[in-house]
Biotite code that builds the C-alpha atoms (Angstrom):
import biotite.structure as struc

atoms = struc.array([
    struc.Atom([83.469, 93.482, 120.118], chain_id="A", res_id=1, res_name="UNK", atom_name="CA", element="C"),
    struc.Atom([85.929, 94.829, 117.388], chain_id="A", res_id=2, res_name="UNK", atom_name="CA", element="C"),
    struc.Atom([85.295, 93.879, 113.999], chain_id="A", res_id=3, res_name="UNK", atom_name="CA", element="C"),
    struc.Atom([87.973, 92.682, 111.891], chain_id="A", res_id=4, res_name="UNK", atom_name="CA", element="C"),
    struc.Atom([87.800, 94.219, 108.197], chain_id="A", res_id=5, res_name="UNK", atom_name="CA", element="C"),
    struc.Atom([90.207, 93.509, 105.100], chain_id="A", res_id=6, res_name="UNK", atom_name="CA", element="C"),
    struc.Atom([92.190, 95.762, 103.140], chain_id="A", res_id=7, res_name="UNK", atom_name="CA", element="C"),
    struc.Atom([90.854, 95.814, 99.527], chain_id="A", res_id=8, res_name="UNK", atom_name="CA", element="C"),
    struc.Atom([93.721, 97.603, 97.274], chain_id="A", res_id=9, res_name="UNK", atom_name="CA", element="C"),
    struc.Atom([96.576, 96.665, 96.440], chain_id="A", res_id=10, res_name="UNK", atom_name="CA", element="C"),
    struc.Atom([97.497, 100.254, 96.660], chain_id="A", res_id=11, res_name="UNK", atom_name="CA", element="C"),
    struc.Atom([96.851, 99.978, 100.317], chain_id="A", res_id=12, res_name="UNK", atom_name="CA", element="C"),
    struc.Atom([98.689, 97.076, 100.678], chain_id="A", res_id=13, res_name="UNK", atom_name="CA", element="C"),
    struc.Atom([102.133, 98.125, 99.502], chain_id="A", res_id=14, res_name="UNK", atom_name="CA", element="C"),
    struc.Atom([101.179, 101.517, 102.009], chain_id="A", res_id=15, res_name="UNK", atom_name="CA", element="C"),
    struc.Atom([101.266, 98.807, 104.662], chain_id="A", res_id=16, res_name="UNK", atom_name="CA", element="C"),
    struc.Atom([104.165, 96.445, 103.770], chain_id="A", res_id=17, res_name="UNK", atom_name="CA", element="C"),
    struc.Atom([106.475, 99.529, 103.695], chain_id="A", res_id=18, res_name="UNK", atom_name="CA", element="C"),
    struc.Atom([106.058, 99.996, 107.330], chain_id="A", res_id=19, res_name="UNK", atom_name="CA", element="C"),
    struc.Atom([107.205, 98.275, 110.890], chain_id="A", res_id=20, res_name="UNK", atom_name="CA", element="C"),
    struc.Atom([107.964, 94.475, 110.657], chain_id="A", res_id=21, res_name="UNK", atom_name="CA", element="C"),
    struc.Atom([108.569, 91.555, 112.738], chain_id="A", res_id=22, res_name="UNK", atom_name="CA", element="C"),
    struc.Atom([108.557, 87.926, 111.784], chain_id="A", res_id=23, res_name="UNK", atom_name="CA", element="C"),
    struc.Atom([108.790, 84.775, 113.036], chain_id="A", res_id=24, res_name="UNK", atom_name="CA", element="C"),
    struc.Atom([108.748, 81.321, 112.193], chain_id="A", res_id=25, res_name="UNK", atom_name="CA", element="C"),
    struc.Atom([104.844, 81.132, 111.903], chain_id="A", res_id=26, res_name="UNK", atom_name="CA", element="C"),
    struc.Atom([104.046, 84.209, 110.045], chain_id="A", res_id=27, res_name="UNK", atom_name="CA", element="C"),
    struc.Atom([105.332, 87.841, 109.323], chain_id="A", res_id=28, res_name="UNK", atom_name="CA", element="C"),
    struc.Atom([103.502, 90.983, 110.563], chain_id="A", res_id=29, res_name="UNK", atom_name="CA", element="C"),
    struc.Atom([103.145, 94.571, 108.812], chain_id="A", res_id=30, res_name="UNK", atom_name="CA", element="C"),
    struc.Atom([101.763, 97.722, 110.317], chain_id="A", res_id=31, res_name="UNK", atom_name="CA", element="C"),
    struc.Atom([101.532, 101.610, 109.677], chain_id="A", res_id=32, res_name="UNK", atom_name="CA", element="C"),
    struc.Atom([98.921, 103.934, 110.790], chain_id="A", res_id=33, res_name="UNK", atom_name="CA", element="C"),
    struc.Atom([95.651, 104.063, 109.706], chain_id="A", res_id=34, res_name="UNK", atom_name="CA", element="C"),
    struc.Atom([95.017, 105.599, 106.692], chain_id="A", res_id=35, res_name="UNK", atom_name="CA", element="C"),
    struc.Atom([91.523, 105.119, 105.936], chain_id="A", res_id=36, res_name="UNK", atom_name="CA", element="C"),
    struc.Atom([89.173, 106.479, 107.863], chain_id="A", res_id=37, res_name="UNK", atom_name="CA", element="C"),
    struc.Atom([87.158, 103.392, 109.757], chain_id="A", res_id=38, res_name="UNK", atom_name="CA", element="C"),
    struc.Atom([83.930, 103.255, 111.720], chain_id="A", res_id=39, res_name="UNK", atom_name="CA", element="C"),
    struc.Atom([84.594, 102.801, 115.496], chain_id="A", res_id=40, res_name="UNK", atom_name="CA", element="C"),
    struc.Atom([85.164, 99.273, 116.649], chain_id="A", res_id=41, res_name="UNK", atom_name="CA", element="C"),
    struc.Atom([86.608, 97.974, 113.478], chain_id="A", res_id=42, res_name="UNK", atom_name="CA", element="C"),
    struc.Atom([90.396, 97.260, 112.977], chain_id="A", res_id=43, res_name="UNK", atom_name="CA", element="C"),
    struc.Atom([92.126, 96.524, 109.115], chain_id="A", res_id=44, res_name="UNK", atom_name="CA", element="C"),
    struc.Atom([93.865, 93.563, 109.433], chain_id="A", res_id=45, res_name="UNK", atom_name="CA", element="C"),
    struc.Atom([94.353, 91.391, 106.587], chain_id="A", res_id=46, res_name="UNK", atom_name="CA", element="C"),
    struc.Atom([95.758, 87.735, 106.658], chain_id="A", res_id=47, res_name="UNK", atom_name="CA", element="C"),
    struc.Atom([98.158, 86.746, 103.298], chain_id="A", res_id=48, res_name="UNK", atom_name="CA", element="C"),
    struc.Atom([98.945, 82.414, 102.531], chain_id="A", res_id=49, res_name="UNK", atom_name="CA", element="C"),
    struc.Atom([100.647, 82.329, 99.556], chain_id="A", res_id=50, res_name="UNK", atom_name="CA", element="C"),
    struc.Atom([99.769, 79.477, 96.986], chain_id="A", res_id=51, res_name="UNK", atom_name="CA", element="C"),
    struc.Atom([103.584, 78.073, 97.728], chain_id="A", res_id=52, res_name="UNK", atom_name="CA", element="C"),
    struc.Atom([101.929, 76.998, 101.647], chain_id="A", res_id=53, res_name="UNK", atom_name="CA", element="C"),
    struc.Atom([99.918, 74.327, 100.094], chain_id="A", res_id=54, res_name="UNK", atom_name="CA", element="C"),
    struc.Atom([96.381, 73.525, 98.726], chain_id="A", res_id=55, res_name="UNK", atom_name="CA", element="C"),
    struc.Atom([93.372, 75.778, 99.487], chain_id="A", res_id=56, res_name="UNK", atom_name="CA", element="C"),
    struc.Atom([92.404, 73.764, 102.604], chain_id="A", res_id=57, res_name="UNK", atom_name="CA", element="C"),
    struc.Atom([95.550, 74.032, 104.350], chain_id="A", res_id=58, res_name="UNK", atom_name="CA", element="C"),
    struc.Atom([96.074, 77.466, 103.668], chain_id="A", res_id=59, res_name="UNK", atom_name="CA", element="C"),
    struc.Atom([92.520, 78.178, 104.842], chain_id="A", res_id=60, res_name="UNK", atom_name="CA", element="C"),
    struc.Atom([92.728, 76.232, 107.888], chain_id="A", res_id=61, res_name="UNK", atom_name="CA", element="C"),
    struc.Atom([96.028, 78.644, 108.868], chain_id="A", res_id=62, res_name="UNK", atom_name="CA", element="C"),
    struc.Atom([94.038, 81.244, 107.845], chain_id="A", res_id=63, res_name="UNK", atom_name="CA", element="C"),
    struc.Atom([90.944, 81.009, 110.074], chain_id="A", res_id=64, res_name="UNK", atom_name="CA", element="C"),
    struc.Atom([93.698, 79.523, 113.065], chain_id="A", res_id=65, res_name="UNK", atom_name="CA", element="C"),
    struc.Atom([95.412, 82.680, 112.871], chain_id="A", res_id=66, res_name="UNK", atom_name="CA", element="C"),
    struc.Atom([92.557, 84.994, 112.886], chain_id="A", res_id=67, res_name="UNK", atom_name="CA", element="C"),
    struc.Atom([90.968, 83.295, 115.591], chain_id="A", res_id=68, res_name="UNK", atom_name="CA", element="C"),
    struc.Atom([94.021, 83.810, 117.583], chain_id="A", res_id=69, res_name="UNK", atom_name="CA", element="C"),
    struc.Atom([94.402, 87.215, 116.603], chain_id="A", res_id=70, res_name="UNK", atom_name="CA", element="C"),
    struc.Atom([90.616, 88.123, 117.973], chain_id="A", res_id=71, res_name="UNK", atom_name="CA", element="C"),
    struc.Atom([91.648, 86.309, 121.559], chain_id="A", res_id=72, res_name="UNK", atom_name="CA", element="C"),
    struc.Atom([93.737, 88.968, 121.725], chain_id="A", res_id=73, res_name="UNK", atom_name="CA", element="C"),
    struc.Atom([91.972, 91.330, 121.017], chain_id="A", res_id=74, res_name="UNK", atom_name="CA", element="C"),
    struc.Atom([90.110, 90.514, 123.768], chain_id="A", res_id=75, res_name="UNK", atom_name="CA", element="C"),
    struc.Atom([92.848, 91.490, 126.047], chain_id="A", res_id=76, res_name="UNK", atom_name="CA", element="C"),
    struc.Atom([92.916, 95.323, 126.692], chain_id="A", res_id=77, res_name="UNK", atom_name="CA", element="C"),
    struc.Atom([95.271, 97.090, 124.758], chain_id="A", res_id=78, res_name="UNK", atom_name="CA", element="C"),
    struc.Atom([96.916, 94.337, 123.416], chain_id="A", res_id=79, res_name="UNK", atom_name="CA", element="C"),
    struc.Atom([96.503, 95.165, 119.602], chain_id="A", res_id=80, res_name="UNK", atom_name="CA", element="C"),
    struc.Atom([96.402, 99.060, 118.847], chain_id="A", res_id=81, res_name="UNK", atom_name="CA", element="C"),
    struc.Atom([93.854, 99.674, 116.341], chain_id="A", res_id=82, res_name="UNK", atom_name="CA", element="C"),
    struc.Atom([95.147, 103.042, 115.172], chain_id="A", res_id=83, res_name="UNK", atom_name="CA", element="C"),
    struc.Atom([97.105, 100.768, 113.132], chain_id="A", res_id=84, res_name="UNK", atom_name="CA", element="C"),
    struc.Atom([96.528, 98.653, 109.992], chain_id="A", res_id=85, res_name="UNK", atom_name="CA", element="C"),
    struc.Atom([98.351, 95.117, 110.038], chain_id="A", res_id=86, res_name="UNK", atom_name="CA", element="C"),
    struc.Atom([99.241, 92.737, 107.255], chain_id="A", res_id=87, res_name="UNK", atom_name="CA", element="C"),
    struc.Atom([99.639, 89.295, 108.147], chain_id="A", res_id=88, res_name="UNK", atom_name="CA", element="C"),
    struc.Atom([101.384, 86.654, 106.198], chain_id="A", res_id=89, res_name="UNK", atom_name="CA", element="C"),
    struc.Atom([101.320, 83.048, 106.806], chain_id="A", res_id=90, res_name="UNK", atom_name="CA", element="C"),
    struc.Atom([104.312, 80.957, 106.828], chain_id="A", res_id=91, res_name="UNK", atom_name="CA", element="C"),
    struc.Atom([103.980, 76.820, 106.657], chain_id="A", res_id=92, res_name="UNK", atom_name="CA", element="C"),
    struc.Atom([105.132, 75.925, 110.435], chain_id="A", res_id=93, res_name="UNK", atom_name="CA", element="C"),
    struc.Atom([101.951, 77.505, 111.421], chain_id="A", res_id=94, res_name="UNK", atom_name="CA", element="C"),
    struc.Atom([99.978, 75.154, 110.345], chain_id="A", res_id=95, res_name="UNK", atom_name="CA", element="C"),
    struc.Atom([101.648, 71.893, 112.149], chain_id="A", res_id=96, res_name="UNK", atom_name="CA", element="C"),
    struc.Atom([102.111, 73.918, 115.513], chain_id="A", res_id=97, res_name="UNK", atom_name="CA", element="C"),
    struc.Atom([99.856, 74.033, 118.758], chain_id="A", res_id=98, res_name="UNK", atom_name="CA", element="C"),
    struc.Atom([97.638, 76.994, 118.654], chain_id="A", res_id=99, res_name="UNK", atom_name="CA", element="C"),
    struc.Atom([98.605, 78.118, 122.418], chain_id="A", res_id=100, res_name="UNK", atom_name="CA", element="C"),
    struc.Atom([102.245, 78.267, 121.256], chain_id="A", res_id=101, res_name="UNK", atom_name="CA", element="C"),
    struc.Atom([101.554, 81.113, 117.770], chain_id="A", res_id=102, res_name="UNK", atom_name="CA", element="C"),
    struc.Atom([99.229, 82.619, 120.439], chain_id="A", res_id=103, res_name="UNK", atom_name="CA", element="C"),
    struc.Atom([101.994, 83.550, 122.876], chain_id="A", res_id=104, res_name="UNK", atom_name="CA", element="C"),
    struc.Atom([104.415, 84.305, 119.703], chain_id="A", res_id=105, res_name="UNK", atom_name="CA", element="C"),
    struc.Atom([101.479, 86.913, 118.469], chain_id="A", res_id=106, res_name="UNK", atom_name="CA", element="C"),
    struc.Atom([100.816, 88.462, 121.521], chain_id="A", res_id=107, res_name="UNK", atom_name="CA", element="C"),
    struc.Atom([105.222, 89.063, 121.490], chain_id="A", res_id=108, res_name="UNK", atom_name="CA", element="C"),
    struc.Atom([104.720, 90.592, 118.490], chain_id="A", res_id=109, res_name="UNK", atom_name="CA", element="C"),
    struc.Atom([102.016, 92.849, 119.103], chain_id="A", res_id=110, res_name="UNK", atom_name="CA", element="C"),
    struc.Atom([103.794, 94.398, 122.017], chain_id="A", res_id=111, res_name="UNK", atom_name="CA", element="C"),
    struc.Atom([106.899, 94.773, 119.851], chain_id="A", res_id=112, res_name="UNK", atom_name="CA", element="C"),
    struc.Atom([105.108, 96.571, 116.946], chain_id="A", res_id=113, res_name="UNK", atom_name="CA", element="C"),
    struc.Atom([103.205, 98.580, 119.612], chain_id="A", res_id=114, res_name="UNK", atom_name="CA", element="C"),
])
């Protein structure tokens, strides 16, 4: 199982958000290559809601939807490359739309940014 681990600085955060992009109408995704050196099994991935989505329990609830998507793909063999670190940010539609639809949309845009 891959753990999923946070960035921390905002130093490493602008690193990230300088590199490959695609969005959609759920959520944007950055990635560059690691940086930092990581234990085995772990991959950086960080997911951004700005206060402009809503209150705390809406932009939590996208939040934890989109993570839990994110590790059902991980699941699926190289799916998500984690030589990379990724930078997810949440856009409002994701929170009215069906799960199985972002989950197709992410696993799109995995294969594009890989």
């Amino acid at each position: 199982m891959i753990k999923l681990e946070s960035l921390k600085k905002s130093d490493h955060f602008k690193l990230v958000l300088n590199g490959k992009k695609v969005h959609t109408n759920f959520y944007s995704i950055f990635a560059t290559k690691n940086f930092l050196k990581l234990k085995k099994n772990t991959l950086l991935i960080s997911f951004v809601a700005k206060k402009k989505i809503g209150n705390a329990v809406k932009r939590n609830r996208i939040r934890r939807k989109l993570k839990a998507i994110t590790q059902k793909i991980l699941k699926i063999k190289g799916a998500i490359n984690t030589n990379y670190t990724y930078i997810i940010i949440c856009k409002t539609k994701s929170y009215t739309e069906k799960y199985d639809k972002i989950f197709l949309e992410m696993q799109k845009s995995f294969k594009k940014l890989n």
